[in-house]
DRENLUMPA-305317 format. One record per residue (C-alpha): x, y, z; residue in one letter. Coordinates in steps of 0.1 Angstrom, whole numbers, padded with zeros to 4 digits, always signed. Example, Ala and Ser with C-alpha at 12.3 -4.5 7.8 and 13.67 -1.06 7.14 Angstrom:
BEGIN
+0123-0045+0078a
+0137-0011+0071s
***
This chain:
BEGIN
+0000+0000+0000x
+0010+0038-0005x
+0021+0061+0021x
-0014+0071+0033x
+0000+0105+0044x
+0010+0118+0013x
-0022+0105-0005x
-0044+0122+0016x
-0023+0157+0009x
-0024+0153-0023x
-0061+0147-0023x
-0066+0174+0002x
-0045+0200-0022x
-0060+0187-0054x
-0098+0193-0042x
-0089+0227-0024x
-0072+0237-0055x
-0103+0227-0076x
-0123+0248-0052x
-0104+0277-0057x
-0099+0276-0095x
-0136+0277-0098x
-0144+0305-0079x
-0118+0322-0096x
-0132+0313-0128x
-0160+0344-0123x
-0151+0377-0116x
-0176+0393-0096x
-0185+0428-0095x
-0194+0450-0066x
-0230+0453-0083x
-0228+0409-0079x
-0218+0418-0038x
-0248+0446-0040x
-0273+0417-0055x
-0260+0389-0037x
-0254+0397-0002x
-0264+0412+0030x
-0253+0447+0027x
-0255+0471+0060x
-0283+0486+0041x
-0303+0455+0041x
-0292+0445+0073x
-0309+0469+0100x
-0344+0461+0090x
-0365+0432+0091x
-0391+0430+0063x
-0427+0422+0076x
-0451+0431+0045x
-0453+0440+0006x
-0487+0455-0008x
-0477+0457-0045x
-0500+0477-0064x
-0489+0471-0107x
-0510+0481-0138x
-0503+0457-0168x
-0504+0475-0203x
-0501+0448-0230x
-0503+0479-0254x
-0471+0493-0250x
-0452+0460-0233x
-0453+0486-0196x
-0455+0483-0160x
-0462+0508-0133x
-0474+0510-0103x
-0465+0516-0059x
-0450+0491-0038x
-0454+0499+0000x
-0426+0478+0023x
-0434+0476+0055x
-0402+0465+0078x
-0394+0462+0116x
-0365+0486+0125x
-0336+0462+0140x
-0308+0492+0140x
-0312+0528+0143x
-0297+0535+0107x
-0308+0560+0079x
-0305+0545+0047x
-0322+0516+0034x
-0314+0495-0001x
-0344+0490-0024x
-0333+0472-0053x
-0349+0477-0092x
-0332+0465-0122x
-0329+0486-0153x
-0350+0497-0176x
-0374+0498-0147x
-0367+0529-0128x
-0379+0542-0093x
-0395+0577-0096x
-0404+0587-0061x
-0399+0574-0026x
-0423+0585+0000x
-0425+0584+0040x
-0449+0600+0066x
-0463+0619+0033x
-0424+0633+0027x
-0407+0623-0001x
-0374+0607+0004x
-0335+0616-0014x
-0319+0586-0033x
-0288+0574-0050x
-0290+0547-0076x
-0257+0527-0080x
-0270+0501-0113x
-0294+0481-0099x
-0296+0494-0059x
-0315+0526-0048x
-0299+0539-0014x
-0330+0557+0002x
-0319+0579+0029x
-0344+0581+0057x
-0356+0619+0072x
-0377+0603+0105x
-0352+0588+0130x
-0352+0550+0129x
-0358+0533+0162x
-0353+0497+0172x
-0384+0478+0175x
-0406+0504+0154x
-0431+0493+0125x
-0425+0516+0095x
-0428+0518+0060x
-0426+0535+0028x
-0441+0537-0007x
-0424+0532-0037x
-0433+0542-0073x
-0418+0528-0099x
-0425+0523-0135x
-0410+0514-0174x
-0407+0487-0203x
-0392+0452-0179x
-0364+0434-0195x
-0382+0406-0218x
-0371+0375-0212x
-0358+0359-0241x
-0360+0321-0228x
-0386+0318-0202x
-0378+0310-0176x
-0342+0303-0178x
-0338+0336-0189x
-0354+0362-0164x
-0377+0390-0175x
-0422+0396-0189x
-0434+0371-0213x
-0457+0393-0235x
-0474+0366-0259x
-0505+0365-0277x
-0537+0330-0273x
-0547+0316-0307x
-0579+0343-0307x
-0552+0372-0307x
-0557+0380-0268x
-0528+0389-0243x
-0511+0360-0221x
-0487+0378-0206x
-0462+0360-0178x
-0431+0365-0151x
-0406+0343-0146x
-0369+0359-0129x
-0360+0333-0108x
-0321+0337-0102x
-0320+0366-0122x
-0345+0384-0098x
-0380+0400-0088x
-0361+0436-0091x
-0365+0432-0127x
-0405+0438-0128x
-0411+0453-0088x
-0388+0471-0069x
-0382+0452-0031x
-0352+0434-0008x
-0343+0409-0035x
-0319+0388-0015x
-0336+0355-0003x
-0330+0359+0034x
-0353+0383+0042x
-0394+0377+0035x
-0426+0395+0041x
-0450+0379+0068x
-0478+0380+0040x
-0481+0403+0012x
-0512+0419-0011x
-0510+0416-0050x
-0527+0442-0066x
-0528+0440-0107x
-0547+0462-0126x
-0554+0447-0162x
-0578+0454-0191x
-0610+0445-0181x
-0615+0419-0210x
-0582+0397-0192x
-0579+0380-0159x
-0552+0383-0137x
-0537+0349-0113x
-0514+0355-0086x
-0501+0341-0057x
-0529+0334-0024x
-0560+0341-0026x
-0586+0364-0047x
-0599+0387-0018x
-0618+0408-0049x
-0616+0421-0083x
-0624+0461-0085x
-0641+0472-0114x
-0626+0510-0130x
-0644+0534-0154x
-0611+0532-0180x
-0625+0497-0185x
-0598+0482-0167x
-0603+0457-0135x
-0578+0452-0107x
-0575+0419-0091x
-0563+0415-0055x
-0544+0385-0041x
-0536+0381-0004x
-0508+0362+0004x
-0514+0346+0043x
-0478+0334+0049x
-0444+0345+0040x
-0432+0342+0004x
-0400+0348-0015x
-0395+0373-0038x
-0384+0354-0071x
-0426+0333-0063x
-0446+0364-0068x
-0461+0362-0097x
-0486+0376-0127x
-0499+0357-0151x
-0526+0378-0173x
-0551+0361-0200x
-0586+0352-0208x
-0586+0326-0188x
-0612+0299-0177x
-0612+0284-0146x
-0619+0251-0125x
-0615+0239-0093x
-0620+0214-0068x
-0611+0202-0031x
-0586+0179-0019x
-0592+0163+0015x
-0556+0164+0026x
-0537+0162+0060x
-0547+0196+0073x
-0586+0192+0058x
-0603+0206+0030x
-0576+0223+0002x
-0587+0242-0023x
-0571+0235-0057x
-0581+0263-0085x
-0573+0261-0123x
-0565+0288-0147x
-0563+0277-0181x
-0567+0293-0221x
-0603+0285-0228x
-0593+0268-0257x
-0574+0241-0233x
-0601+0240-0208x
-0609+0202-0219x
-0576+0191-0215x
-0570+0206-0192x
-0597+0189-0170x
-0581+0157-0176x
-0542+0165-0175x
-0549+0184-0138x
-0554+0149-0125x
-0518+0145-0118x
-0524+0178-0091x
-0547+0153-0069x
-0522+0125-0072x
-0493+0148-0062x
-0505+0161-0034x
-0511+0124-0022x
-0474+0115-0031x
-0456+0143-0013x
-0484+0148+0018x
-0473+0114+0024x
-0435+0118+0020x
-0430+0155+0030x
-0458+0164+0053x
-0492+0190+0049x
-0488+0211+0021x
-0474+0242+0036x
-0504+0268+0023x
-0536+0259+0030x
-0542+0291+0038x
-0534+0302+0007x
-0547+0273-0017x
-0528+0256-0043x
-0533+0265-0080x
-0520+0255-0115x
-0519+0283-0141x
-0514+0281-0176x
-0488+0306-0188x
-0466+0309-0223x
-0436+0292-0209x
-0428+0257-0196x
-0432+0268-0159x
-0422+0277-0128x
-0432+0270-0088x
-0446+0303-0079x
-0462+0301-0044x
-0496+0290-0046x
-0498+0294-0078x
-0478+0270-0097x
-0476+0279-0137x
-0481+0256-0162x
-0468+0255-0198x
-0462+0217-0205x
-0480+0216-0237x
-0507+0188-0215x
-0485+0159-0223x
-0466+0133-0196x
-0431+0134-0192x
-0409+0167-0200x
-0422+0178-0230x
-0435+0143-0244x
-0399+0132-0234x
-0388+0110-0206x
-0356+0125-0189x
-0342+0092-0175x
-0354+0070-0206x
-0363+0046-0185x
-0399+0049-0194x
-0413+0060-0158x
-0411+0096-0166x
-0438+0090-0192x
-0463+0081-0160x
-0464+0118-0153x
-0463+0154-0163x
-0433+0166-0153x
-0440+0202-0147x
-0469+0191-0125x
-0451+0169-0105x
-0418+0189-0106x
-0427+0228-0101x
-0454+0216-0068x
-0428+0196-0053x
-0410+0235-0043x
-0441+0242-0029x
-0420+0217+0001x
-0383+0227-0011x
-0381+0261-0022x
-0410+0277-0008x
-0416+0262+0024x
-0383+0258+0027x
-0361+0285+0016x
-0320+0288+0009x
-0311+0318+0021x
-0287+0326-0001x
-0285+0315-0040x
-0254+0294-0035x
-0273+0266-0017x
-0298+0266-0043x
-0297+0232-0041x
-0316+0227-0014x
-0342+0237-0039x
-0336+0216-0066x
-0318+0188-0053x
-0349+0178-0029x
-0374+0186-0058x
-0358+0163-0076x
-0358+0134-0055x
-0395+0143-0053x
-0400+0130-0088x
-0389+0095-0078x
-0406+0099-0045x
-0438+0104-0069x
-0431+0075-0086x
-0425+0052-0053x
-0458+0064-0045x
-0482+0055-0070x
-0458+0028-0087x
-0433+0009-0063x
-0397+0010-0050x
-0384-0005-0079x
-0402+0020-0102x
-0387+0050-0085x
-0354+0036-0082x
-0348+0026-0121x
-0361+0063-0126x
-0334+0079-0106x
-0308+0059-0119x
-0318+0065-0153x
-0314+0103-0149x
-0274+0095-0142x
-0271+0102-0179x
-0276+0140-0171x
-0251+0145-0148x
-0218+0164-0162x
-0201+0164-0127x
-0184+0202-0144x
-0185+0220-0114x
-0192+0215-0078x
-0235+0221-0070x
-0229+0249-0039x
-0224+0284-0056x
-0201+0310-0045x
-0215+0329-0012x
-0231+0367-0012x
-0230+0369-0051x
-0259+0361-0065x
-0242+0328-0080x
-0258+0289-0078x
-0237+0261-0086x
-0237+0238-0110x
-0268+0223-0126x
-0258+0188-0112x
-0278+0202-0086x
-0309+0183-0099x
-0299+0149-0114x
-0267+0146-0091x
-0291+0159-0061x
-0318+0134-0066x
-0292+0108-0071x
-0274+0123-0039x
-0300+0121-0016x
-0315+0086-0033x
-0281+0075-0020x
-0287+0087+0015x
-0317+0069+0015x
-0303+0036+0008x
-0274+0044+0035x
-0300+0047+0059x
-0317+0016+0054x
-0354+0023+0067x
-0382+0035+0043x
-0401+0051+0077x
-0374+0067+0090x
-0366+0079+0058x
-0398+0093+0053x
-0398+0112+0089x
-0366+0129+0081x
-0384+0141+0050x
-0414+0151+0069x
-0393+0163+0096x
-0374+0188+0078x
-0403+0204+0062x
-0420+0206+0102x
-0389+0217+0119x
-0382+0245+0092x
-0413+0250+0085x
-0418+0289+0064x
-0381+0295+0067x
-0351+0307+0051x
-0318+0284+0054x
-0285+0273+0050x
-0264+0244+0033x
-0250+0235+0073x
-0280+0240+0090x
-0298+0211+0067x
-0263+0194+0068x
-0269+0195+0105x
-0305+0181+0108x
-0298+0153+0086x
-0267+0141+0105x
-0283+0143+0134x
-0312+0120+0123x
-0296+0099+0105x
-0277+0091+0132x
-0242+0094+0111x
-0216+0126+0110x
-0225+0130+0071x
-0201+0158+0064x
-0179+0136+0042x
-0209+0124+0019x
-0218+0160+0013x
-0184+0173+0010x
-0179+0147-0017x
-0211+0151-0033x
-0222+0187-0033x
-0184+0202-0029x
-0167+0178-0054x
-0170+0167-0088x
-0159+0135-0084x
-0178+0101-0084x
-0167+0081-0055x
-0151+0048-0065x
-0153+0017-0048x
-0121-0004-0053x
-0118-0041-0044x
-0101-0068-0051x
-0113-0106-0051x
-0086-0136-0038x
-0102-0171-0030x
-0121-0158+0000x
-0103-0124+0009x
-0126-0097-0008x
-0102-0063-0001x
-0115-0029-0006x
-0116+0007-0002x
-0129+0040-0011x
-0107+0059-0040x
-0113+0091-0058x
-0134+0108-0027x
-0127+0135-0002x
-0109+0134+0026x
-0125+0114+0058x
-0148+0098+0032x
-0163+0065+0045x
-0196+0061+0035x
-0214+0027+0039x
-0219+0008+0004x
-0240-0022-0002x
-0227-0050-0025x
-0237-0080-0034x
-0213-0113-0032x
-0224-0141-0051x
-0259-0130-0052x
-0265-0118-0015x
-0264-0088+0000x
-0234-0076+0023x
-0229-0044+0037x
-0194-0031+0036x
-0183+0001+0057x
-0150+0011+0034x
-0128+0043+0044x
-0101+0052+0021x
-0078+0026+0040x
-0077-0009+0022x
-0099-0034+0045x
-0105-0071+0043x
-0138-0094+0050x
-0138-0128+0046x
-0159-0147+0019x
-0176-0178+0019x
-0169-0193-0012x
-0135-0182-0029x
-0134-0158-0058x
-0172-0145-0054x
-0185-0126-0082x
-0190-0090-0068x
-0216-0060-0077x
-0223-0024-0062x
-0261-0018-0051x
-0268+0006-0086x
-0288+0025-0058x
-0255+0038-0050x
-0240+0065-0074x
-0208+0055-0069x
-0187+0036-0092x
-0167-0001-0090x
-0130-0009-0102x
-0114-0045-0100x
-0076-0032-0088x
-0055-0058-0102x
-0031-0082-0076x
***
């Protein structure tokens, strides 16, 4: 065997220096730092509640309108960030009927207070704003306003700015740590169009320039990239769901022209909410109701108001991402977008780095789906089949107080993750009440990468720091090396962190055998000599033969 000392340093320097190189790949700019992290001027107040007040014209592609942020004072300071990408612009900032001095530095307005701020005080101010949004050219990867057109010629008009953020249509605190207690939506929209947005419809207010504003109430906190508009001609349908907290009410917004479909594809809302109630716990917003909204895009999880753009086929598109033939069972953006209602809006990352909590966990929730309605084994050739997605290019936390995720491994490399950690711990119930756990335990909160770390060491039962350093701080697949001589099976862990010594079950012969491996060489004894050995494929790890 090698010196063990100088392997581990030169693993040790090779995955620090990996680290390094890609964080230097980006150069970030102070407007990044401004965007992406908790700036003094963010810092001293606590947001409590948004009323945002928008009028749609589809006319000229436009948005204006008055967003009043109410915030609890946490440090006597004078000046306050309120953030609004260009083209939009903020015209006029008003407290205590005074209007208020700003700079704007790109996309930040730095407000400077008159009244004296004083801790434990309930304030707020108003802030117009108005302009032509940024369009997105490739919703919703691409942030910006869909402006589109139905088959009969009307508007269907969309958001979507998830990682590119909610500053781009409505001026707020766009950094994910900080959310209102509950929130009004207020969209004022030619009277011949409907606007759906997040909570519930408290009333729709009829105006003499035949246009009609529609006003949502949000009942629990929400993060800034799920409020949404979505504007059309819309029919609707609904129904209740007798789920885990009582009677949910599911509404449907769809083109007219889809209505029928519609009806029929919507089923799959009924069967999700039986699927994850079951693995993750109540929904989270049955105060708020769960919808599905058709909108010109694929879709996103907006609180409450999940939109829909799936073309009312199964799989992704008509296409099954793990080609195993499971993802063909269900729509996708159904299934996918309501599993953040748990992971993403429930639970929240705090800052865009850990975005995987969103996605990784979402995910899983496909399979999870699947394990549901169709059986273990269902779910599990589904997971393994979406292995053929993963690039392993970069590792899936971000860089911290930037504004910038990680790789996009942080779906099929997270589902695959956390299917792993499953198998590790070896009990479908307890499995489930870790789930469950975490979405009671944080329940309407913002969080971090070690805090969820944390929780799931802790109930596991197992310090898990090394399977997460390898899997969400690495890019390498963890390899299990063994070798086979009459009845000595050797093995160990190569091609992992550090301290990696995750659990791995094999079987020898045909039966299963659970081996503990670190990255030392170990022996077990074998029944019969020169067994014919195989990983779990559970696992995503891979296997090597190391020649005698």
């Amino acid at each position: 065997m090698k010196n063990t000392i100088t392997r581990v340093a030169i693993v040790c320097l090779i995955w620090f220096c990996g680290l390094s190189a890609f964080a230097q790949n980006r150069t970030f700019t102070r407007q990044d730092t401004l965007r992406g992290s908790i700036t003094p001027e963010r810092a001293w107040w606590d947001l409590t509640y948004y009323h945002l007040s928008v009028q749609v014209n589809p006319a000229d592609s436009t948005i204006k309108g008055m967003n009043t942020i109410q915030y609890k004072v946490l440090e006597p300071k004078q000046v306050m960030q309120i953030d609004m990408q260009q083209p939009m612009t903020i015209n006029k900032v008003i407290q205590d009927g005074k209007s208020l001095t700003f700079k704007r530095d790109g996309n930040a307005y730095f407000v400077q207070l008159a009244a004296d701020q004083k801790p434990g005080s309930v304030n707020k101010v108003d802030v117009y704003f108005g302009g032509k949004p940024t369009v997105s050219t490739n919703p919703p990867w691409t942030g910006g306003i869909t402006w589109k057109k139905d088959s009969k010629g009307n508007p269907f008009i969309a958001n979507s700015n998830q990682g590119s953020g909610a500053s781009m249509w409505w001026p707020c605190k766009d950094h994910m740590y900080d959310e209102p207690d509950s929130m009004l939506i207020s969209v004022r929209v030619p009277e011949h169009l409907m606007d759906v947005s997040n909570g519930r419809l408290r009333g729709v207010e009829q105006h003499n320039d035949r246009t009609k504003t529609y006003h949502w109430f949000v009942d629990n906190p929400i993060n800034n990239y799920g409020v949404n508009i979505s504007i059309a001609d819309y029919a609707h349908f609904s129904e209740k769901y007798q789920g885990e907290k009582g009677v949910l009410d599911c509404n449907y917004y769809v083109l007219k022209e889809n209505l029928d479909k519609a009806k029929v594809q919507f089923k799959d809302a009924g069967r999700m909410l039986q699927a994850f109630e079951h693995w993750f716990g109540p929904y989270p917003f049955y105060e708020d109701g769960y919808k599905l909204v058709e909108v010109p895009y694929l879709g996103m999880e907006h609180q409450s108001a999940v939109t829909y753009g799936n073309g009312y086929e199964n799989g992704y598109r008509g296409r099954d991402l793990s080609g195993s033939g499971w993802g063909l069972k269900f729509d996708f953006i159904i299934i996918h977008e309501s599993g953040h209602e748990w992971f993403a809006n429930n639970i929240t990352n705090k800052d865009v780095a850990d975005m995987w909590i969103h996605e990784s966990f979402t995910n899983y929730s496909e399979n999870l789906f699947l394990d549901y309605h169709f059986g273990k084994q269902a779910s599990s050739e589904y997971v393994i089949g979406t292995r053929q997605n993963i690039k392993n290019d970069r590792p899936i936390i971000g860089v911290y107080g930037v504004n910038k995720s990680g790789s996009g491994d942080m779906y099929y490399k997270g589902g695959n993750m956390l299917h792993t950690l499953r198998q590790i711990v070896d009990n479908d119930e307890k499995w489930r009440g870790i789930l469950r756990g975490l979405n009671k335990d944080f329940y309407h909160q913002t969080v971090t990468t070690q805090q969820v770390e944390d929780y799931l060491s802790q109930h596991v039962g197992r310090d898990l720091k090394p399977f997460f350093d390898q899997y969400l701080r690495d890019v390498r697949i963890p390899k299990l090396e063994y070798q086979v001589n009459g009845k000595k099976l050797n093995y160990r862990w190569s091609n992992v962190v550090p301290g990696f010594d995750m659990p791995v079950k094999v079987f020898v012969d045909g039966k299963e055998q659970w081996l503990e491996p670190t990255t030392e060489w170990k022996e077990w004894k074998t029944r019969k000599k020169n067994p014919v050995v195989k990983v779990s494929p559970d696992f995503y790890v891979e296997a090597a033969v190391v020649k005698k």
